[in-house]
N, C-alpha and C positions, 0 to 999 in steps of 0.2 A: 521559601524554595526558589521564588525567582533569580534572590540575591545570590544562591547558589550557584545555581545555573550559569550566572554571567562570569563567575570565574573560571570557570570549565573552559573556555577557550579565549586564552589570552591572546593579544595581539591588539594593534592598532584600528581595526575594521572593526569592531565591539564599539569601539570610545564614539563611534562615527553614527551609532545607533541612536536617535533620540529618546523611544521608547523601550525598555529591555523586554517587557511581554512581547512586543511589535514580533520580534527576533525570533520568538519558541511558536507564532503560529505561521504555521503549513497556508500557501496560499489559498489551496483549497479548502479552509476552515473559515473562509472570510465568506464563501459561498451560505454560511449555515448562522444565521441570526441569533435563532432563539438558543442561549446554550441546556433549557432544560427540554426543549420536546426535538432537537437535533442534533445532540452531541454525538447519538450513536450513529449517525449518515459524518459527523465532524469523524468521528473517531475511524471510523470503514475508510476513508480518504487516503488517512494516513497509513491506516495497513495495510490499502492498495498498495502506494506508492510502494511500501516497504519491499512485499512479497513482489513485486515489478524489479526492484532494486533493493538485493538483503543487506548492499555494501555501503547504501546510502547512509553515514554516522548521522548526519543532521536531523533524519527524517526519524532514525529512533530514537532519537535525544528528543523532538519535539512529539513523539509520542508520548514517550514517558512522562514529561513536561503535561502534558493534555489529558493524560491519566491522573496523575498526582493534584492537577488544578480541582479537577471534576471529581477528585475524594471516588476514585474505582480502583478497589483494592487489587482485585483479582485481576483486572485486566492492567495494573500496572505492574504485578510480578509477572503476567505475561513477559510486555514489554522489556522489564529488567532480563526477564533468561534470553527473550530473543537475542538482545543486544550481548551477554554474556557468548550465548554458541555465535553468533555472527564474529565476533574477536577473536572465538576461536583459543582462547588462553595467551593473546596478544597485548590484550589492555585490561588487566590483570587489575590495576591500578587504579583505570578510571570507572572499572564495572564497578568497583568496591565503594568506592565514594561514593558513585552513582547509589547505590543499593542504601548506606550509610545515611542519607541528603535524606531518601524516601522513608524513613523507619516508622515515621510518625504515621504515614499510610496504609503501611502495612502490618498484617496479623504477625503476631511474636515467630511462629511456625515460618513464616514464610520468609522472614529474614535470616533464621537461623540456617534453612534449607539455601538459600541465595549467596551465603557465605560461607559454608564448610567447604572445608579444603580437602577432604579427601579424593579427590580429582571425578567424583561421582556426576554427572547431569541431575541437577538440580530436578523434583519431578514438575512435569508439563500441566496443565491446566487446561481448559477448554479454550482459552484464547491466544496460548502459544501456537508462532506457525513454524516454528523451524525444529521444535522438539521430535515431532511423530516422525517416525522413520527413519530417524539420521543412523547414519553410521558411524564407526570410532572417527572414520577419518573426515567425517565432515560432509558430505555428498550435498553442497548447499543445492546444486539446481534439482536435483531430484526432488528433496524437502518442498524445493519452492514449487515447483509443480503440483506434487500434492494437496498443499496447503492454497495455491489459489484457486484451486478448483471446488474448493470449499463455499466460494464468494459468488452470490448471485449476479451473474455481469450484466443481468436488462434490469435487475432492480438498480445496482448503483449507474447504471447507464441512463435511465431516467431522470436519478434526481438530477444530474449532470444536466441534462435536455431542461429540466423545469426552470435552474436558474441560467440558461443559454449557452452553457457550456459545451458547447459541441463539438471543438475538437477533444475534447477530454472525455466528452462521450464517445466517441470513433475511437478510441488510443481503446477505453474497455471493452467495445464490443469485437473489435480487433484480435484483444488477447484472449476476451474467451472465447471465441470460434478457433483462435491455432491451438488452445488447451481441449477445443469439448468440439470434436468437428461434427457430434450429431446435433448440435445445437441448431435448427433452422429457425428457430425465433430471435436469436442475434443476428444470424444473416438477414433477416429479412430487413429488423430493426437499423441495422446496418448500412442495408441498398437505402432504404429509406431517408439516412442520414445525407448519403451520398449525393443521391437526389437532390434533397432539397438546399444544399448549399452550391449545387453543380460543380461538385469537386472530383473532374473527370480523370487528374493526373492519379489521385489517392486509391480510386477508384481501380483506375486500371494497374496501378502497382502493386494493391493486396490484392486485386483477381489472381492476378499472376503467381504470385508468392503463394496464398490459399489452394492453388494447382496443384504446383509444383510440393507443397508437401503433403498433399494427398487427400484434401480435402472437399468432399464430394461438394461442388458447387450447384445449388438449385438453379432452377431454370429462368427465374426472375434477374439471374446477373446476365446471362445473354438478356433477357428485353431490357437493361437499363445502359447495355453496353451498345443494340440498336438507336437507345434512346440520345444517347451521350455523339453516336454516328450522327444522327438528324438534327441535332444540336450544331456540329461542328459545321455542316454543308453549308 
C-alpha cells in the first residue's frame, strides 16, 4: 500500500521525502507512541482535523492511509465514502483507485457498494461523518456540524494537555463551546488553559467572539479577565 500511495501525487516534493510512511503520518499521530493501546486517540486526530476541514485532501488520504495500515475495515470504508462525498463527483478517478489500492482490506460488500455507478451514496457506517444528513446538493457545513458534535471535545482536549499540546488543546475546546454553547466544562477547561499559559490576547479575542455569537459566558471569564487586568498593572 505505501508504494501505492506514493504515486498518487506526482511531482518533484515526493522525490524530496526521505522516508515515504514519514509523508502519510498526520503530525498529530506522532503524539501517540504505542500503535496498539492508541491508535484510536491516532485515529480521532485525524478526524478532527478532517471534520475542522472536509476540504483538507491530505488529511483524508492520510486517514485512509492509517486505516488501511492498522487492517480497520469498517473505519476505512468510512474514510473511502468521506473522501468520495467530500469530491463531490469531481475525483471520479482518484476515489476509484483509492478504493481499488484498499480491496485487500476491505469486505467483498463494501467494495462492490464503494464502486457502483448508479449515482446512488454508497450506505454510511457508524464512522462516516459526512454521510448523515447531507443533501442531493451537498450541504458540507451543515454535515460537518452535525457530525463534530459527535466528538467528545474535553476527552480529545486532554490527551492533547497530557502530551503538552496546548495550543491544539485550546483550537478543541474553542470549537466545542462555538458547536455546544451549553458546554460549561470546556469553558471552564478552557479559562483554565488560558490561565496557565497567560495567554491574555487569545483570551480576550474568544471572550469577544464567544459574545458576540451568543454564547452565554460563565462568571469565571470576568474573574480571569480581572485576573489578566492585575497581571497587566
Amino acid at each position: 500500500m505505501p508504494q501505492y500511495f506514493s504515486r498518487l501525487l506526482a511531482g518533484p516534493s515526493l522525490d524530496a521525502i526521505p522516508q515515504e510512511t514519514d509523508f502519510w503520518r498526520d503530525r498529530e499521530l506522532s503524539l501517540f507512541s504505542c500503535p496498539s493501546a492508541d491508535a484510536d486517540y491516532a485515529l480521532t486526530a485525524l478526524v478532527f482535523k478532517i471534520s475542522r476541514n472536509p476540504k483538507d485532501l491530505l488529511a483524508h488520504l492520510r486517514r485512509i492511509y492509517f486505516c488501511y495500515d492498522q487492517r480497520l475495515s469498517e473505519q476505512l470504508y468510512a474514510a473511502l465514502l468521506d473522501l468520495m462525498i467530500i469530491l463531490d463527483g469531481k475525483g471520479t478517478a482518484i476515489s476509484r483507485r483509492m478504493i481499488q489500492a484498499s480491496q485487500s482490506r476491505l469486505l467483498v460488500q463494501q467494495c462492490q457498494d464503494l464502486l457502483k455507478t448508479d449515482g446512488q451514496t454508497p450506505p454510511a457506517n457508524r464512522y462516516s461523518l459526512f454521510s448523515k444528513g447531507l443533501l442531493a446538493s451537498r450541504e458540507l457545513v451543515r454535515s460537518r456540524r452535525q457530525t463534530e458534535a459527535q466528538h467528545d471535545y474535553l476527552a480529545l482536549a486532554n490527551d492533547f494537555i497530557e502530551y503538552s499540546q496546548l495550543e491544539q488543546a485550546m483550537d478543541v475546546l474553542e470549537t466545542g463551546i462555538n458547536l455546544q454553547h451549553d458546554r460549561q466544562d470546556l469553558q471552564l477547561a478552557l479559562l483554565e488553559l488560558y490561565k496557565s499559559t497567560k495567554n491574555r490576547e487569545r483570551f480576550q479575542l474568544n471572550r469577544q467572539r464567544f459574545s458576540d455569537s451568543g454564547v452565554v459566558l460563565e462568571g469565571e471569564w470576568l474573574e480571569l479577565a480581572h485576573y489578566f487586568e492585575g497581571q497587566a498593572s
